[in-house]
N, C-alpha and C positions, 0 to 999 in steps of 0.2 A: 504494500500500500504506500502511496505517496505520501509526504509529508509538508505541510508548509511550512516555511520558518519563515519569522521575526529577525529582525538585528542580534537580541539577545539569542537567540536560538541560533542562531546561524554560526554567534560570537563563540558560542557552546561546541555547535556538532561539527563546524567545518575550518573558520580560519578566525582566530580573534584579531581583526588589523588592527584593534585599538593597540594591543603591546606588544605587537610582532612587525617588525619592519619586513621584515625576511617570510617567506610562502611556507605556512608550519601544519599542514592540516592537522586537523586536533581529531577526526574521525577514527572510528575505529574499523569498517571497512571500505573499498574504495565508495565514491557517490560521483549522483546525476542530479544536476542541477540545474530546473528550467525556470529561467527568467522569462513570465508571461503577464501579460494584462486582462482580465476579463473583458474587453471589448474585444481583443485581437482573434481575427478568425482562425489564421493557421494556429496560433497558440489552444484555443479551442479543437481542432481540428487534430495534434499531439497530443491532447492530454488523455485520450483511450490508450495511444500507443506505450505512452509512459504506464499508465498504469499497467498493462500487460506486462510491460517487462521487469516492472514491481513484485510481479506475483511469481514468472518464470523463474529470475532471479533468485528470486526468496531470501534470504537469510546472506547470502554473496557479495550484493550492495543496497545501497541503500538511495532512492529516488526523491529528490528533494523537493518541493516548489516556493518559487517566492514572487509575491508580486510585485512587479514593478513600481506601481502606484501607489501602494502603501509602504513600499520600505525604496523611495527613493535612494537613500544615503546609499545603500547595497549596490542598488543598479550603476550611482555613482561610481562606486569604489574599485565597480570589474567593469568601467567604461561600457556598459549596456546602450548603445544609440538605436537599437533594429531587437523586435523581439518575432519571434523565440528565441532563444539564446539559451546553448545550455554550457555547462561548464563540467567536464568530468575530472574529478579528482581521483588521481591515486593516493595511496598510502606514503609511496617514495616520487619524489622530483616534484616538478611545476606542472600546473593544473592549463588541462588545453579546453581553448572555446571552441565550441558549432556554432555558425549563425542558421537559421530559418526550421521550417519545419521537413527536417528528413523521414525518408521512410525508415520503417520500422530493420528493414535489413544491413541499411548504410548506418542504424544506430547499435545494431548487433556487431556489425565490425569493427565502429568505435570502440565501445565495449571489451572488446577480444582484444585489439592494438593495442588500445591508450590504458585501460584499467587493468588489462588482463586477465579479463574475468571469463568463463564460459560457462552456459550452461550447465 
């Protein structure tokens, strides 16, 4: 199941930038994280896909959501101009962006590349 976080939630499960200059994820498995707006259609249109692979997933990563609109400072802070926008984080190195809304298959290869996750 997907999740939404807050600033403090986010400051919790994924990167505190208040006391970390340096990219420290604080997660305990890798995550997906979609910057959406409730107006926005493709964002609308992703959020089946995500939650699919919430569930597939299961317990491997963990699927985040945050909205743009209510936690602007966030959208600031990962330069969000274009949404959907996800951000996948590994455990080790620097976190890579997607811009728009991909298929479900080109977000299973991210997945497998950039997390290292599989099925």
């Amino acid at each position: 199941m997907t999740e939404n976080l807050t600033k403090a939630t986010f400051l919790e499960k994924v990167f505190n930038f208040e006391k970390n200059k340096e990219w420290k994820f604080e997660g305990e498995r890798p995550a997906v994280i979609d910057f959406y707006a409730e107006w926005c259609g493709p964002c609308k249109a992703l959020a089946p896909i995500l939650e699919q692979l919430s569930e597939e997933y299961g317990d491997k990563i963990d699927v985040y959501k945050i909205d743009t609109e209510a936690e602007q400072e966030l959208a600031a802070a990962f330069g969000i101009r274009s949404i959907p926008s996800m951000l996948f984080c590994h455990a080790e190195g620097q976190p890579q962006m997607a811009n728009g809304a991909l298929p479900k298959p080109e977000l299973e290869r991210i997945i497998a590349d950039v997390l290292k996750v599989t099925k």
